[in-house]
C-alpha positions, 0 to 999 in steps of 0.5 A: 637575809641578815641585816647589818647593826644599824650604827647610831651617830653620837658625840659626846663632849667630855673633860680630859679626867673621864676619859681614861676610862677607855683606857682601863675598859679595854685593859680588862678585855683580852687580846682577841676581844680587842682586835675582834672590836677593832676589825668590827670598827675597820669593816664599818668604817670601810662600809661608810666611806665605800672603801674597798674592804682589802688595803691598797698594796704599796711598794716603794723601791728606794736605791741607795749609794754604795759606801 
């Protein structure tokens, strides 16, 4: 059985000067890595708020007057 990464709770208090720092981290990486990391956070935090792991489908119809 695999086990899931255990995620450790953590909060950082910082000043606005240091946090560019994200910003230029993830510059350095490609286009790939970084939607590879954002679907890794989304798949987390979809398992911590037990939501379902697809997005809800929405439509709207919306009439409009005829000009």
């Amino acid at each position: 059985m695999k086990s899931e990464p255990h995620i450790e709770k953590v909060v950082t208090i910082t000043d606005n000067k240091s946090a560019g720092y994200d910003f230029e981290y993830w510059q350095t990486k490609s286009f790939s890595e970084r939607l590879e990391a954002l679907e890794f956070l989304r798949q987390q935090y979809s398992k911590f708020i037990n939501a379902p792991t697809r997005l809800q489908r929405v439509l709207t119809i919306v009439e409009r007057k005829k000009s």
